[in-house]
C-alpha positions in Angstrom: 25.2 172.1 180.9 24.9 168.4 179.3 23.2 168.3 176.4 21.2 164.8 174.8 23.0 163.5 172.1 20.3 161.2 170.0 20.6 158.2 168.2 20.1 158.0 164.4 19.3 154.4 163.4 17.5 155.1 160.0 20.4 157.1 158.6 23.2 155.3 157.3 26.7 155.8 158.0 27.8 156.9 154.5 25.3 159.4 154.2 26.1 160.6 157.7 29.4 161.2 156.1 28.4 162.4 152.9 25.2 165.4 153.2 25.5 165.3 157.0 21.9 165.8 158.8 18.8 168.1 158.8 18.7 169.9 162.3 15.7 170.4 164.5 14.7 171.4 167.7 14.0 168.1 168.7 17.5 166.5 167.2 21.3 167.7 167.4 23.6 167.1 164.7 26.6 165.3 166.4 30.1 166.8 164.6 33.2 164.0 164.6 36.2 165.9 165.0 39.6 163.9 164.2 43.1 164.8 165.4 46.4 162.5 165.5 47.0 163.9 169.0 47.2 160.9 171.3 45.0 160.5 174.3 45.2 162.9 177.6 48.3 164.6 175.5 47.9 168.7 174.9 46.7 167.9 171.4 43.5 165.4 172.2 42.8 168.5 175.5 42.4 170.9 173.0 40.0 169.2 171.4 38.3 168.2 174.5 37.9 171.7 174.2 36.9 172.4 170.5 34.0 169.9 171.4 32.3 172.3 174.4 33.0 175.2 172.8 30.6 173.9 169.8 28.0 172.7 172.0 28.3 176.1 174.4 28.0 178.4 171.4 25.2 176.7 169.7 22.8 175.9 172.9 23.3 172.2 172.1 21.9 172.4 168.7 25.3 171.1 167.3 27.6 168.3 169.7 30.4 167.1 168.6 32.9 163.9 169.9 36.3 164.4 169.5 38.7 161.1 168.2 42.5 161.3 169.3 44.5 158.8 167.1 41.6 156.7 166.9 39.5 157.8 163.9 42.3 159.5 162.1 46.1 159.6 161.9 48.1 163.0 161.2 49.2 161.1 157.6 45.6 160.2 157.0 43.6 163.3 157.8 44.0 165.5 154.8 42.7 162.3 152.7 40.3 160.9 155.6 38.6 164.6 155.7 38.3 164.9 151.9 36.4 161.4 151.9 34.3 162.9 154.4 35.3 159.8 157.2 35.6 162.7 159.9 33.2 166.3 159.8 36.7 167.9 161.0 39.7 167.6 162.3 43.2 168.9 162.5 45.2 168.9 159.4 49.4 169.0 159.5 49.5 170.3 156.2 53.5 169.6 155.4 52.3 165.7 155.4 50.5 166.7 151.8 52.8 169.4 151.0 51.8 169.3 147.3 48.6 169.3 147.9 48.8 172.7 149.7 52.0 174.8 148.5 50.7 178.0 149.0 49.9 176.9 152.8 53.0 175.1 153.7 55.0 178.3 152.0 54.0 180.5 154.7 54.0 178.3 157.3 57.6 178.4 156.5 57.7 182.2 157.5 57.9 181.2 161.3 61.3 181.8 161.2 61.2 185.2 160.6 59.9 185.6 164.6 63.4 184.7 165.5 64.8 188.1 164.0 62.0 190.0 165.9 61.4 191.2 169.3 58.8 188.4 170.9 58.7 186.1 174.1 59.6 182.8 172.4 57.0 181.4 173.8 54.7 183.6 172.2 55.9 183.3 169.0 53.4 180.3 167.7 50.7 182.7 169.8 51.3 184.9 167.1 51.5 183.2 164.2 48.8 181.3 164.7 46.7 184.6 164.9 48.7 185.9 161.9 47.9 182.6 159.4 44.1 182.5 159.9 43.8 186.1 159.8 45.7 186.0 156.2 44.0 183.0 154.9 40.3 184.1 155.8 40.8 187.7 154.3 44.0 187.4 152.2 44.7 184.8 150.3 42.1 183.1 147.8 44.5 181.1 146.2 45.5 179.6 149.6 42.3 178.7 150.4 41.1 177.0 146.5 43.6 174.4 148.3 41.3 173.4 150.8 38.6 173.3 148.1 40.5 171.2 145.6 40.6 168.5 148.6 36.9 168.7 149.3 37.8 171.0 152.3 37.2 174.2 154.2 39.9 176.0 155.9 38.7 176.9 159.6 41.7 178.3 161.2 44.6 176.9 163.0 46.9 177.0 166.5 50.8 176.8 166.4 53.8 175.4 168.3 56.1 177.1 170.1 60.4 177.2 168.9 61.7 174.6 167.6 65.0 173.2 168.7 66.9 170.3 168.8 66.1 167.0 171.1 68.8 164.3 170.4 70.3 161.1 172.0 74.0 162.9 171.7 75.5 166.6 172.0 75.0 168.8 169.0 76.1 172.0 169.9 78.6 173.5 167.6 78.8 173.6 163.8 80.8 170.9 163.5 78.7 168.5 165.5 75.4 169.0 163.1 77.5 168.1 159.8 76.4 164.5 159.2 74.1 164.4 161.1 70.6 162.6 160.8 67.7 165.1 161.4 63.7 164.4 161.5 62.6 167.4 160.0 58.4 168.8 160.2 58.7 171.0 157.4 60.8 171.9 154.2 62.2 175.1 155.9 63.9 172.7 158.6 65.1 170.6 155.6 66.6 173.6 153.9 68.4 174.9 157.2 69.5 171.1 157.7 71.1 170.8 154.5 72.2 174.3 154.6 74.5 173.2 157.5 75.8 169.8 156.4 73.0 167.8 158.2 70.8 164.9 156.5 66.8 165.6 156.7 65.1 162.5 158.1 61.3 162.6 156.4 59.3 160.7 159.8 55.9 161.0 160.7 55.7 162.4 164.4 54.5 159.3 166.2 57.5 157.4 164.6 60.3 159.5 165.8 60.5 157.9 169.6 61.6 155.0 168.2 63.9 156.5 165.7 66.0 158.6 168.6 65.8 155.1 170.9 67.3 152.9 167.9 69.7 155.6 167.1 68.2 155.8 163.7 67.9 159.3 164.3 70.5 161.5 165.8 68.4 164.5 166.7 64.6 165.7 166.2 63.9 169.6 165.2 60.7 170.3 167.1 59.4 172.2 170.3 59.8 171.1 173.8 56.3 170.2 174.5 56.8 167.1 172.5 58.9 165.9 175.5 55.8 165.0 177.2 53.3 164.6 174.5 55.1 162.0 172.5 57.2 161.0 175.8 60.6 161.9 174.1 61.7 163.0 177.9 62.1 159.0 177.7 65.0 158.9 175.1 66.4 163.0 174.4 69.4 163.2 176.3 70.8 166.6 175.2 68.9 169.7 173.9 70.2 172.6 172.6 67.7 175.5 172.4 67.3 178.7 170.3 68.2 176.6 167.1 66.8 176.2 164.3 64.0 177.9 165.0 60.6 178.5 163.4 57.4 177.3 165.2 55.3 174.8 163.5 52.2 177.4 161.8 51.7 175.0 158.5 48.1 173.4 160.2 44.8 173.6 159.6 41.3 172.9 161.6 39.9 171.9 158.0 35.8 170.9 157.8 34.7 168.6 155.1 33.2 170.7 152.6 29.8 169.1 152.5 29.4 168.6 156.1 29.7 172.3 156.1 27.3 172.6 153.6 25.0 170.9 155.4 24.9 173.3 158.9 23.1 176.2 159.4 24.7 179.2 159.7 24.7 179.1 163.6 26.1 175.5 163.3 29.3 177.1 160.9 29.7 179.7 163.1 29.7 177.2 166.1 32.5 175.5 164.5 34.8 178.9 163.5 34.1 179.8 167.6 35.2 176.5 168.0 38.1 176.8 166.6 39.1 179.8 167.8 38.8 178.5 171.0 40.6 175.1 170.8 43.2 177.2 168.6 43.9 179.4 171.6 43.8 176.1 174.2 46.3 173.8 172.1 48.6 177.4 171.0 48.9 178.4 174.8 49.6 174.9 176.6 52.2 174.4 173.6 53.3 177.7 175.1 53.4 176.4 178.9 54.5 173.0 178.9 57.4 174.8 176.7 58.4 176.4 180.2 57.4 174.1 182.4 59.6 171.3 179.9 62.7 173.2 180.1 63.0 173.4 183.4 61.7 169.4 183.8 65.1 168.8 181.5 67.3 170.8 183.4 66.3 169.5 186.5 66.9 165.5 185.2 70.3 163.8 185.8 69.8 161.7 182.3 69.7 165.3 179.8 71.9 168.2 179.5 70.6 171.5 178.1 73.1 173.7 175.9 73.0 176.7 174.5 74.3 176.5 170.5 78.3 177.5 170.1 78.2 181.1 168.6 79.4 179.6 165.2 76.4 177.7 165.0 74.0 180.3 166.4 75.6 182.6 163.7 75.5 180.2 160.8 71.5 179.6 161.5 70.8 183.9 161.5 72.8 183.7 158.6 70.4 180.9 157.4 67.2 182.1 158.1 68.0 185.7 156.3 69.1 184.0 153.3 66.2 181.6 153.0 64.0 184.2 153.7 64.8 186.0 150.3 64.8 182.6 148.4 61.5 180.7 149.6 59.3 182.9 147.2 61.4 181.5 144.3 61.7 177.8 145.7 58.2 177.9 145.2 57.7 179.5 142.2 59.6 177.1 141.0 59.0 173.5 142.3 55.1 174.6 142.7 54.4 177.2 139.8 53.4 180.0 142.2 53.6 182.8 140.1 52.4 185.4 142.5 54.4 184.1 145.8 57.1 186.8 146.5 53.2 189.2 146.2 52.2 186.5 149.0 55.0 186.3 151.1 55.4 190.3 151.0 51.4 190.8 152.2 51.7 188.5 154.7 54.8 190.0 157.1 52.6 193.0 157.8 49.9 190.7 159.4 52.5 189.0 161.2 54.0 192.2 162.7 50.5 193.2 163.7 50.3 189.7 165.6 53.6 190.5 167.2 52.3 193.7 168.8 48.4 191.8 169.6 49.5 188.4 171.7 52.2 190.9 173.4 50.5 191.4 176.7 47.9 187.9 176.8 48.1 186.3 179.7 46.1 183.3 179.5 44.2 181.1 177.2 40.8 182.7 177.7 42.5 186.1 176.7 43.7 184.5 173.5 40.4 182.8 172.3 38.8 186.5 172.9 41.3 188.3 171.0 41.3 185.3 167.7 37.7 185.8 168.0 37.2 189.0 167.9 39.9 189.4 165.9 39.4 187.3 162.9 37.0 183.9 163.0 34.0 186.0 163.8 34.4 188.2 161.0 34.1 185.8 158.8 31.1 185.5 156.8 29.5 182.3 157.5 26.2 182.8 154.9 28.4 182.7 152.0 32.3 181.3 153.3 33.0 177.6 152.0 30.0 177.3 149.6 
């Protein structure tokens, strides 16, 4: 079904931004939805998806356009959506890590799906489910974030394992000391330096360049990003299963007076929204993880290892360790006084999530089960305002 998307000529832009735009029957409000995803990539196809999941739900009384890497960058969106230069878009909160501490901290529980029993390319199917289900119902604190940055939290997808992509073998213990690691989040940083590694801060879209010029020895991320960001061009040697932890510190975040200004049907057209394009971007992550692996093997220019037991030991020893000592990291660098009490409510949830994504078997499954799970519980007449 197309529906008319209508012109509005005697608004101007900043108040477009600003109060957003009464809704009748005779005019849709058209939502701008950023994301640093580039174009035709798994990032800018979920959002494809975001957008006719808003329009489906809400008859075409709310469009919306989506904006890969044009509107907004990953480092600009926390900032961009606060100034109300986007209606939404997709937030990678470890970019403004003091800005959201509470956030960012459990994103950093990802890791503890390596100790379980899950697919491992289920485990960002899970956590992803996990996150918004604690943030909507769980964790006030986490989401007064999101309001001190003129934002609303409106749920979020997640990546599949991270691993190692580098331009040289790093298999062993010995061949990570020294080395020069781009790093996605402060857990990654900790396991890096843990191990005799340096952390690399680098925005995502810069680290191509950083692995071609050698400024880099190795990026920690998941194997989708072999395609998205074209790293197949430049990785010549992964080693998988290590570090671990899939990416869960993001957020589908809604200016806060662009949410204020839809109805009710028009919030929860945005929550279903999510939940859908939460589902789309969590399960291709998942797919192209497959279907990336096996594109490596299969190339004469990359070798894939498996990490030497002394390295593979030395992260499980990691990842129990830091475990017990995020709740004080950010007690201390962040004054969270309550975060071992956050930390501790949340692995429940998770274990729950474990046992939910177990037998999903497609991204239409997924959307149904976040859904009905958590984003349409969530009590649009009085959420956000």
């Amino acid at each position: 079904m197309v529906f008319a998307k209508h012109t509005l000529t005697s608004v101007t832009l900043s108040t477009i931004m600003l109060t957003g735009i009464t809704i009748n029957a005779a005019q849709a409000k058209e939502i701008r939805y950023a994301t640093g995803y580039p174009p035709n990539s798994i990032g800018s196809i979920a959002a494809d998806k975001y957008v006719e999941a808003i329009e489906e739900y809400s008859k075409g009384a709310y469009t919306a356009r989506s904006y890969p890497q044009t509107l907004l960058s990953f480092m600009e969106m926390s900032d961009g959506l606060r100034d109300g230069l986007a209606d939404s878009g997709a937030v990678l909160l470890t970019y403004a890590s003091s800005q959201y501490p509470r956030a960012n901290m459990l994103g950093e529980m990802s890791m503890l799906l390596d100790l379980g029993d899950i697919e491992a390319h289920k485990s960002g199917m899970a956590f992803a489910g996990a996150m918004a289900e604690y943030m909507f119902f769980n964790c006030p604190s986490c989401l007064a974030e999101f309001t001190a940055q003129n934002q609303v939290y409106a749920g979020a997808g997640a990546s599949t394992r991270y691993v190692l992509l580098c331009n040289k073998p790093v298999v062993s213990l010995a061949d990570v000391r020294g080395k020069r690691l781009r790093i996605g989040g402060a857990n990654w940083a900790r396991w890096a330096e843990n191990l005799g590694a340096s952390p690399v801060s680098m925005s995502v879209s810069e680290m191509y360049e950083g692995i071609s010029q050698g400024v880099l020895d190795c990026t920690i991320q998941s194997t989708p990003e072999l395609t998205i960001f074209k790293m197949m061009e430049v990785v010549t040697d992964i080693t998988t299963d290590v570090p671990g932890g899939s990416y869960g510190a993001s957020s589908n975040s809604i200016n806060a007076q662009s949410w204020a200004s839809l109805s009710e049907l028009g919030r929860e057209s945005m929550l279903y929204g999510t939940a859908v394009t939460s589902a789309d971007i969590t399960w291709r992550y998942a797919k192209a993880s497959i279907e990336n692996m096996q594109t490596a093997r299969d190339m004469p220019g990359i070798t894939v290892h498996e990490p030497a037991a002394d390295l593979a030991e030395a992260t499980e020893a990691f990842i129990l360790a830091d475990l017990d000592n995020i709740a004080s990291t950010y007690q201390s660098r962040h004054d969270i006084n309550n975060a071992d009490v956050l930390i501790e409510n949340f692995k429940p949830i998770l274990e729950r999530w474990v046992a939910l994504v177990k037998d999903v078997d497609g991204p239409e499954a997924l959307s149904k089960l976040y859904w009905d799970e958590v984003y349409s519980k969530v009590d649009v007449s009085t959420y956000g305002l």
